[in-house]
C-alpha positions as CSV (number, residue, x, y, z in Angstrom):
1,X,38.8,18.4,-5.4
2,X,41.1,15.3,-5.6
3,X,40.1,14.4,-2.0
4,X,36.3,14.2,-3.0
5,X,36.6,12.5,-6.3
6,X,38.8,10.1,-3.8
7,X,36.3,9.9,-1.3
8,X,33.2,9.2,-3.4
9,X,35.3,6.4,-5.0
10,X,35.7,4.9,-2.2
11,X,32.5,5.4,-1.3
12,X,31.4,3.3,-4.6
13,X,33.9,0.9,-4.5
14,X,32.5,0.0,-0.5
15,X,28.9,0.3,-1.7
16,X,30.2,-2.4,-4.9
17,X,31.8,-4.7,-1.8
18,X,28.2,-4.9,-0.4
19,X,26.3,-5.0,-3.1
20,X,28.8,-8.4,-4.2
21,X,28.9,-9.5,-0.9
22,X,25.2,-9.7,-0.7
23,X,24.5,-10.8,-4.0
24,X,26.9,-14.0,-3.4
25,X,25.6,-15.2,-0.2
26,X,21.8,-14.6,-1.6
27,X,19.7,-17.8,-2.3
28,X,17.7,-16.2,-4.9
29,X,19.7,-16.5,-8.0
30,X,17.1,-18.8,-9.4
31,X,13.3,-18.9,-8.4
32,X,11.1,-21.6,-10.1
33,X,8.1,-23.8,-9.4
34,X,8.8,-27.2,-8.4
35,X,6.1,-30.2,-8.0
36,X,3.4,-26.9,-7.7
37,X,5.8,-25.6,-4.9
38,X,7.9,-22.3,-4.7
39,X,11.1,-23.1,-5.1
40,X,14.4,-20.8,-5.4
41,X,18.3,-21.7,-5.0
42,X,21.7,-20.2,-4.9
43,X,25.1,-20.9,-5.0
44,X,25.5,-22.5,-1.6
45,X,21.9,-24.1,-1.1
46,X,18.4,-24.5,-2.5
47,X,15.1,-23.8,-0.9
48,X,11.1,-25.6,-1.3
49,X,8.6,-23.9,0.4
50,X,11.5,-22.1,3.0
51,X,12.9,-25.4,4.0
52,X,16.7,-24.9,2.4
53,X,19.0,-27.6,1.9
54,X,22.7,-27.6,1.0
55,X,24.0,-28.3,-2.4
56,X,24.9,-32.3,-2.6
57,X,25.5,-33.1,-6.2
58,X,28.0,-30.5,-7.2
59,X,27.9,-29.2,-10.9
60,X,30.8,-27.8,-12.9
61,X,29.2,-24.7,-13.8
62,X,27.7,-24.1,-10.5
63,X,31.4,-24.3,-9.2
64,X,32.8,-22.4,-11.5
65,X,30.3,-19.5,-10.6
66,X,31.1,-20.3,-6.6
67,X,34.8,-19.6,-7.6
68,X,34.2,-16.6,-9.9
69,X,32.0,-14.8,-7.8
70,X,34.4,-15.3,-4.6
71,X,37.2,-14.1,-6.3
72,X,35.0,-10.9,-7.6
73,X,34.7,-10.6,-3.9
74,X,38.2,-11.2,-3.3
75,X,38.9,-8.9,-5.7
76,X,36.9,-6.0,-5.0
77,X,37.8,-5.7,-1.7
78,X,41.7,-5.6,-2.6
79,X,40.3,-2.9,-4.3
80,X,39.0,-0.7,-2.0
């Protein structure tokens, strides 16, 4: 019994890594319309109409998010 509970911890806590994992390197935490174009961004770059570009103006918040969510990742692997 202890070995599955174990198991399908694991199990969740890889599946969590993934999930993170993706969820950080996405560039779809923000979709909007810009000058009548699709437009979405992320932490690491922004994309109009599929051309992405890197970040070059740097805000705190968006920094602070970059950090954050590294160290979730950081974290959650540890975990596992």
């Amino acid at each position: 019994m202890l070995y599955t509970l174990a198991g399908g911890g694991t199990l969740c806590g890889v599946a969590t890594l993934v999930l993170l994992i993706v969820a950080t390197a996405t560039d779809f935490w923000m979709q909007y319309r810009y000058a009548g174009s699709a437009a979405n961004q992320g932490l690491w770059r922004f994309c109009i109409n599929h051309k992405c570009h890197a970040h070059t103006i740097t805000v705190a918040f968006w920094d602070a998010t970059r950090a954050f969510m590294l160290l979730a990742v950081l974290s959650c692997f540890a975990g596992i």
